[in-house]
N, CA and C of each residue as an Amber inpcrd file, in Angstrom:
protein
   315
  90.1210000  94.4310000  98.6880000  89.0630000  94.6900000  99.6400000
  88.8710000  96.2020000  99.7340000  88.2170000  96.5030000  99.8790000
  87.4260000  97.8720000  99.6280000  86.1180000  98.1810000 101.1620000
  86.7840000  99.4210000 101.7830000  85.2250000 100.1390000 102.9180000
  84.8030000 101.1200000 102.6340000  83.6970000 101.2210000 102.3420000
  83.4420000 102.6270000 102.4220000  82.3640000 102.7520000 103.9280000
  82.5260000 104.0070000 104.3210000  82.4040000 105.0170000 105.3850000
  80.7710000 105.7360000 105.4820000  80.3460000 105.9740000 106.0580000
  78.9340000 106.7870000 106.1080000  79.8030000 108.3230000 107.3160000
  78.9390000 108.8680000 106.7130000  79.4680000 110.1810000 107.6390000
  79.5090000 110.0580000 108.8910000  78.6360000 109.7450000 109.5320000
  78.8660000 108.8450000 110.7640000  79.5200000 108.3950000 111.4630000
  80.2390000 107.3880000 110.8080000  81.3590000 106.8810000 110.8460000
  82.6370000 107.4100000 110.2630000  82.8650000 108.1250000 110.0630000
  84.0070000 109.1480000 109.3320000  84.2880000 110.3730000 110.3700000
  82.8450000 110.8050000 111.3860000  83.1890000 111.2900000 112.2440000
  83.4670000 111.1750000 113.4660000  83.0850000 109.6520000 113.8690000
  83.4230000 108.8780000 115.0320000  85.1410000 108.8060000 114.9290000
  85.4080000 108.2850000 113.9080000  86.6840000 108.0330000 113.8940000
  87.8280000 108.9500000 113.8440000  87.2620000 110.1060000 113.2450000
  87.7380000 111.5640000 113.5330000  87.8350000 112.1080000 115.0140000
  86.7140000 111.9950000 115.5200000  87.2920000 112.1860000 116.8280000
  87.8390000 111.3640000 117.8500000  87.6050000 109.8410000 117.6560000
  88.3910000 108.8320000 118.0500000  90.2530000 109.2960000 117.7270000
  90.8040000 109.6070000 116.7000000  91.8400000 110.1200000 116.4930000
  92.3180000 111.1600000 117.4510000  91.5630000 111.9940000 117.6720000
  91.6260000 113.4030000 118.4130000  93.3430000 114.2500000 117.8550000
  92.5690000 114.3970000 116.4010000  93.8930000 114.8640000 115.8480000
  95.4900000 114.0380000 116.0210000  95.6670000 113.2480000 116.7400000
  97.0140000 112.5380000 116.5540000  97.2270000 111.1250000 115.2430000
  98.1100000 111.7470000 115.1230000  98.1800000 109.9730000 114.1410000
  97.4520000 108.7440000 114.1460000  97.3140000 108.0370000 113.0210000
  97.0760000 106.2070000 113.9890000  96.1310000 105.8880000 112.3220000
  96.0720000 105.0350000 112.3350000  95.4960000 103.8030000 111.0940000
  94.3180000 102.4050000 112.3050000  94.0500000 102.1220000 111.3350000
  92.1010000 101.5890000 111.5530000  92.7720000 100.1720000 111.0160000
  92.5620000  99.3130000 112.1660000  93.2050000  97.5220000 111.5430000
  91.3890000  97.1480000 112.1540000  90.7820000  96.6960000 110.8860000
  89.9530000  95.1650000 111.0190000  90.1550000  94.4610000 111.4470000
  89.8920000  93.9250000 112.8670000  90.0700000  92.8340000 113.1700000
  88.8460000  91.7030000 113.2580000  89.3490000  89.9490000 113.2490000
  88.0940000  89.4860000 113.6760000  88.8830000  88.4340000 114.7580000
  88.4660000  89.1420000 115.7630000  88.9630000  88.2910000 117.0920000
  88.3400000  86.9310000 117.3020000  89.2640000  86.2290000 117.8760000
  88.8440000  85.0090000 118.4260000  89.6720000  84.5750000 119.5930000
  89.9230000  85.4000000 120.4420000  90.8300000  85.3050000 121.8290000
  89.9860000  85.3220000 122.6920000  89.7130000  84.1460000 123.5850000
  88.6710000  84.6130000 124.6790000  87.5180000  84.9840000 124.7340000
  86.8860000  84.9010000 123.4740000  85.3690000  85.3040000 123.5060000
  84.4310000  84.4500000 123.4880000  84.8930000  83.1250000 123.6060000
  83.5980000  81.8690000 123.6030000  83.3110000  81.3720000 122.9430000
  83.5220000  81.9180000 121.9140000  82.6670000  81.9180000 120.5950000
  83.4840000  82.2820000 118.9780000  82.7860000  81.9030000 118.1530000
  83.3890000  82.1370000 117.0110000  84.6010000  82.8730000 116.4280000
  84.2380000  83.8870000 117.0340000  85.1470000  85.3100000 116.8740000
  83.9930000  86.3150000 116.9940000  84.5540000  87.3040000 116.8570000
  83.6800000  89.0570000 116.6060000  85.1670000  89.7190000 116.1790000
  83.7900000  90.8920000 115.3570000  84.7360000  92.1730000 114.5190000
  84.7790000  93.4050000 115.2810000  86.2830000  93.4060000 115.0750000
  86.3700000  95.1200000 116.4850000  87.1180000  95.4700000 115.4050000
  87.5560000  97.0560000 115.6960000  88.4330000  97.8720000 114.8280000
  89.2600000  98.1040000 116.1380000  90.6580000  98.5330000 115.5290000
  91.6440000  99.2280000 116.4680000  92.2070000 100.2530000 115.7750000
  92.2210000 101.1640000 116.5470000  93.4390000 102.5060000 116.2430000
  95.0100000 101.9010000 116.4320000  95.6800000 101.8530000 115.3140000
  96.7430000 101.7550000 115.6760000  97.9530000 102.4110000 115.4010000
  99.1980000 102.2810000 115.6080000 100.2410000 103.2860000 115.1200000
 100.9110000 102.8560000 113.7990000 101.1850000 101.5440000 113.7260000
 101.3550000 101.1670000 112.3430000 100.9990000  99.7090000 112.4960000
 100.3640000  99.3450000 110.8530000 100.2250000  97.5920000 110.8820000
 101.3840000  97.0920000 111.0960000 100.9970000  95.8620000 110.8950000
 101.5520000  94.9330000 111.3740000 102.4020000  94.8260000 109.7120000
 103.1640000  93.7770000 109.7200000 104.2830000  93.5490000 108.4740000
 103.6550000  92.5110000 107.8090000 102.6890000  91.8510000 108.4840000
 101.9070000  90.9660000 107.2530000 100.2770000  91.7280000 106.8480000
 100.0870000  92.9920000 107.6090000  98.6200000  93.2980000 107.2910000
  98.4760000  93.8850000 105.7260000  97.6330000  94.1500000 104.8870000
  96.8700000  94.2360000 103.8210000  96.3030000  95.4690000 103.7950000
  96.9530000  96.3830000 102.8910000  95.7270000  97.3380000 103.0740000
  94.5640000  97.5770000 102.5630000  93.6940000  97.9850000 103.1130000
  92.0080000  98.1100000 102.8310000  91.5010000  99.1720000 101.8900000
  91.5300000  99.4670000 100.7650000  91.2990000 100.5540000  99.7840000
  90.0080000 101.3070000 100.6550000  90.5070000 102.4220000 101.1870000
  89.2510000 103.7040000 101.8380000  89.5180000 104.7890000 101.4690000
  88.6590000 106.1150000 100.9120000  89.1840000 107.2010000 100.4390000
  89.8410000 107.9380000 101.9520000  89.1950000 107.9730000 103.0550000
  89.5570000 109.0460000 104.3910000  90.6260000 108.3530000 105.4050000
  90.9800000 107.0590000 105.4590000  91.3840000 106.9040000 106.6050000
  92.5550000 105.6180000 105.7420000  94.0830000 105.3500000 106.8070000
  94.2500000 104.2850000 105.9200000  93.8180000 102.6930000 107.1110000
  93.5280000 101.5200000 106.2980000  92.7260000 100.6040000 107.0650000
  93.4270000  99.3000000 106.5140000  93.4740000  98.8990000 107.2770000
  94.7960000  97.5570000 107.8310000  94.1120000  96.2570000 108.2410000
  94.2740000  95.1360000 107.5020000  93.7160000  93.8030000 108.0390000
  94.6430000  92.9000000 107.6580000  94.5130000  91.8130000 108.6890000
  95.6040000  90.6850000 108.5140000  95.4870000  89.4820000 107.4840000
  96.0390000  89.5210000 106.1300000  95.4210000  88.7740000 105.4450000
  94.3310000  87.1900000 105.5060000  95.0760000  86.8280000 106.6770000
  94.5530000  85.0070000 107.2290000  93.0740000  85.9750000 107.8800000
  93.0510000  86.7360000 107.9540000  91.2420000  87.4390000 108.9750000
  90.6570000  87.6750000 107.6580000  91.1330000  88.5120000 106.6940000
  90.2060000  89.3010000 105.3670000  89.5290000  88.0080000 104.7510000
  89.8470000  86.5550000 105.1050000  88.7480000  85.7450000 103.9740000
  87.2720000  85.5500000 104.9610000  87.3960000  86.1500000 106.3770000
  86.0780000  86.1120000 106.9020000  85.0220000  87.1590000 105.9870000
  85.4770000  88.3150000 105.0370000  84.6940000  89.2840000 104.9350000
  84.8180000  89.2920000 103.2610000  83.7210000  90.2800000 103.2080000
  83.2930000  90.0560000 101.7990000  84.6510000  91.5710000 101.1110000
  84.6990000  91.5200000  99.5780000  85.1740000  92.5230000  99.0750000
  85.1580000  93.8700000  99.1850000  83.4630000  94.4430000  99.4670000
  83.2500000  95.2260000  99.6530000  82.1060000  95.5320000 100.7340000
  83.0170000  96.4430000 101.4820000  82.0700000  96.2970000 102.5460000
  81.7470000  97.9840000 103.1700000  80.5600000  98.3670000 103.8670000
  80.2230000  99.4150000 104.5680000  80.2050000  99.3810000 106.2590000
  80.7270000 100.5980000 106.0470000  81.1050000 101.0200000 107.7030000
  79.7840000 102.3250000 108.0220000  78.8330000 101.5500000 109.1190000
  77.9910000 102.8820000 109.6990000  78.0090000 103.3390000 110.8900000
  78.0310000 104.3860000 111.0630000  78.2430000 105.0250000 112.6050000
  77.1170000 105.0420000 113.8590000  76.9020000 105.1700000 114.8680000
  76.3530000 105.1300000 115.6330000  76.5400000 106.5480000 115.9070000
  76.1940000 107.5240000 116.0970000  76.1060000 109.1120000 117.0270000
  76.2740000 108.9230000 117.9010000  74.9240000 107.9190000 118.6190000
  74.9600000 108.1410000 119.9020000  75.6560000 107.4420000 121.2960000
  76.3170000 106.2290000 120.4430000  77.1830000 105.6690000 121.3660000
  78.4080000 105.7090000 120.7940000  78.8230000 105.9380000 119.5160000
  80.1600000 105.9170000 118.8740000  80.3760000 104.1650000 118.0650000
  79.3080000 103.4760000 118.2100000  79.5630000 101.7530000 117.7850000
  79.6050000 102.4490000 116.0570000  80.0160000 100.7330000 115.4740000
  79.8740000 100.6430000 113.7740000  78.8260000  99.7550000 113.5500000
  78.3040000  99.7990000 112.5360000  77.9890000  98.4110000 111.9680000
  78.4510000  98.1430000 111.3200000  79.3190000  97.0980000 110.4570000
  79.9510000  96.8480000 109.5870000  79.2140000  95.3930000 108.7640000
  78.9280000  95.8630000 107.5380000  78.0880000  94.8940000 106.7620000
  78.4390000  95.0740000 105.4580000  78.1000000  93.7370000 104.5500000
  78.0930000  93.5380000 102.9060000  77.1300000  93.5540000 102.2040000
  77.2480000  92.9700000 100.9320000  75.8800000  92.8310000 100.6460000
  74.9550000  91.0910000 100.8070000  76.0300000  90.1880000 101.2810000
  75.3840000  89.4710000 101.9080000  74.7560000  89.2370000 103.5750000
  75.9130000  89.9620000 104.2230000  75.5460000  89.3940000 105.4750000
  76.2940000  90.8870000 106.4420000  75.8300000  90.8530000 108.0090000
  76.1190000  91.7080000 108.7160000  77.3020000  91.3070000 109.2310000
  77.8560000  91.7120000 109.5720000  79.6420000  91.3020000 110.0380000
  79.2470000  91.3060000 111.8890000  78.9840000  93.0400000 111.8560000
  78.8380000  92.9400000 113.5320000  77.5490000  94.1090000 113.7000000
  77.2910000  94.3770000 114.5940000  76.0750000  95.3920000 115.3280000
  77.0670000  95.8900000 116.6650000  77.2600000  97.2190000 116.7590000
  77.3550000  97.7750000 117.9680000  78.8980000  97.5430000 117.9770000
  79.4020000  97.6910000 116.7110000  81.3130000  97.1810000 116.9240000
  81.8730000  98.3700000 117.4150000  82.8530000  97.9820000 118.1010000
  83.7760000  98.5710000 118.9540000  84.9600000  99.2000000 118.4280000
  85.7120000 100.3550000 118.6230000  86.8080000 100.9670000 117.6700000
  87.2570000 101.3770000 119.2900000  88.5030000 100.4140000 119.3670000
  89.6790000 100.0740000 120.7120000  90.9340000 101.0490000 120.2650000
  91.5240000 102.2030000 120.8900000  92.5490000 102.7540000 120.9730000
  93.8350000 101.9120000 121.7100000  94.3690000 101.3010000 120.6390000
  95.7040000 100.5370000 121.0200000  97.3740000 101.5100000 120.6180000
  97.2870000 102.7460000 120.2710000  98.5360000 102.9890000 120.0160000
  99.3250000 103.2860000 120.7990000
């Protein structure tokens, strides 16, 4: 699995970091939301011992293998400026609009 980044998004997450450590886990939740699931990102301090890593040139990016068959191989991450959201999409389908990047470390 493979993300690539838009500048955008390379600088959201840059300052989401605020210079301290931490790694980017994909998630696709399904706790409490009603519904299907949705895709959030988390800052975290280290994956988990079954997560996968996500081939990205800037950041390293972590998903739990049983979540990665929701998403396609290759996928793009775009930034929002003005609120800090992603979009995260393939070349078939949109994953999410307005996704969320949660500081859990």
């Amino acid at each position: 699995m493979k993300i690539t980044l838009d500048e955008n998004a390379e600088q959201i997450i840059h300052k989401r970091l605020d210079g301290r450590p931490g790694q980017i886990r994909l998630l696709y939740d399904t706790e409490g939301c009603g519904c299907y699931g949705i895709t959030t990102f988390q800052i975290i301090s280290q994956p988990d011992s079954t997560d996968v890593p996500i081939e990205n040139k800037t950041f390293p990016f972590w998903v739990d293998p049983q979540r990665a068959v929701f998403y396609e191989e290759q996928l793009r991450l775009k930034g929002d400026p003005l609120d800090g959201s992603f979009r995260l999409e393939g070349d078939s389908q949109i994953y999410g609009q307005n996704v969320k990047l949660n500081d859990i470390r």
